[in-house]
Phi, psi and omega in degrees: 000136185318157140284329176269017158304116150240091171232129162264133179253094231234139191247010163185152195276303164225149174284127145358115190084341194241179159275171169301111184052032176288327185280022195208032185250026163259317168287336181280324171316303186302326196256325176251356182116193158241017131249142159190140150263122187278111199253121173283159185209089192269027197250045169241009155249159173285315182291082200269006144303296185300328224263312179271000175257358188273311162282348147322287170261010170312291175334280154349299158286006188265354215112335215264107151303146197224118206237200189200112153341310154321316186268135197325168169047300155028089180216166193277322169330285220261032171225129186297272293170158180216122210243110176254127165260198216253180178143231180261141172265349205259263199320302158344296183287323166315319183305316192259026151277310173315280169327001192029063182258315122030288200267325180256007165280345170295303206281339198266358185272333164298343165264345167118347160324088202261180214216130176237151190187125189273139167047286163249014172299298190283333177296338208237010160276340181257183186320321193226215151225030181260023171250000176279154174281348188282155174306123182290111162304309176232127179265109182272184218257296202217149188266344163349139171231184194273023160100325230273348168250160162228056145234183196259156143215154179255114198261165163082012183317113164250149230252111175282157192257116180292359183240021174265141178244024172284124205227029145288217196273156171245183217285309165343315206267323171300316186275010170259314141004298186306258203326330151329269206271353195252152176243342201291145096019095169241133182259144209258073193303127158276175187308152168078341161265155177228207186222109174273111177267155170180142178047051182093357207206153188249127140243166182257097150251184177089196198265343197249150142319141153247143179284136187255108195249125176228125183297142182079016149221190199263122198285147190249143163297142159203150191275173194293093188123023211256166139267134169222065167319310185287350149317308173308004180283000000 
């Protein structure tokens, strides 16, 4: 992995109580700076009109010019930063296979170009999309994702409730599931935490713990501010 990789990784777009990307605008801040143009990549919802004016005007208020992939004159050239949001990970990820998107969202995050990236934003930064929850919608070309880490997350990680009679499967039990056929490292984002990578290094922000799942051990807690340098291994 590049050393010059900036990426935040957000395990949900809004918290309980708050606004849209309100628990995560000190880290975002934080990450770009106090200018950037922001090139958005809205294709894990259909509307994507709605989808970029929403993000759009978020941007705004931090400062931020925003610009929406979709939209005519759009490029990754003119842009300090890049913003994926949340939605379907599976129509997300077609989209940028379709679009050959793949190859150059990699090289400009390789370039010092840094990258946020929400919910299925966060699914499709890491080798694949096969820790995501979501419904396949769409059967895209590969499940391949862009790569930009090299372990897995399951964002949105929920807790099992002993006091639930729901006597399906729990998040825990899919992502041992994972690990059954997989050798990669997956972290259990739970809601209000995210992942800072930066200089080499990994930290755990935001407010909740996360969970670490390694195939042939016990998956470990680690708390908010923790370094987990050793992902990057």
């Amino acid at each position: 992995m590049s050393a010059r990789r900036r990426i935040l990784l957000i395990s949900n777009s809004t918290l309980h109580g708050s606004g849209y990307l309100d628990h995560a605008e000190r880290e975002i801040r934080s990450l770009l700076g106090k200018k950037a143009r922001v090139l958005f990549v809205p294709y894990a919802l259909h509307d994507r009109d709605a989808y970029a004016a929403q993000a759009r005007k978020r941007f705004a208020a931090m400062g931020y010019a925003l610009d929406s992939a979709h939209e005519p004159g759009a490029s990754l050239e003119s842009a300090d930063a890049i913003f994926v949001g949340g939605g379907n990970t599976f129509r997300l990820v077609d989209a940028l296979h379709r679009l050959d998107l793949i190859g150059p969202i990699r090289r400009a995050v390789d370039g010092g170009i840094a990258y946020v990236g929400s919910s299925a934003g966060s699914n499709v930064a890491c080798p694949t999309i096969k820790t995501t929850n979501d419904m396949p919608i769409v059967q895209p070309p590969s499940f391949e994702a862009l790569g930009l880490v090299p372990f897995q997350i399951n964002p949105h990680y929920l807790d099992p409730e002993p006091a639930s009679t729901h006597m399906g499967e729990t998040r825990e039990a899919r992502i041992l599931q994972y690990l059954e056929e997989n050798d990669l490292r997956v972290v259990g984002l739970r809601e209000g935490s995210m992942l800072l990578i930066e200089d080499s290094g990994v930290t755990l922000k935001g407010v909740a713990a996360a969970r670490i799942f390694e195939k042939g051990c016990d998956a470990v807690e680690h708390q908010p501010g923790a370094r987990l340098d050793f992902l990057l291994g």
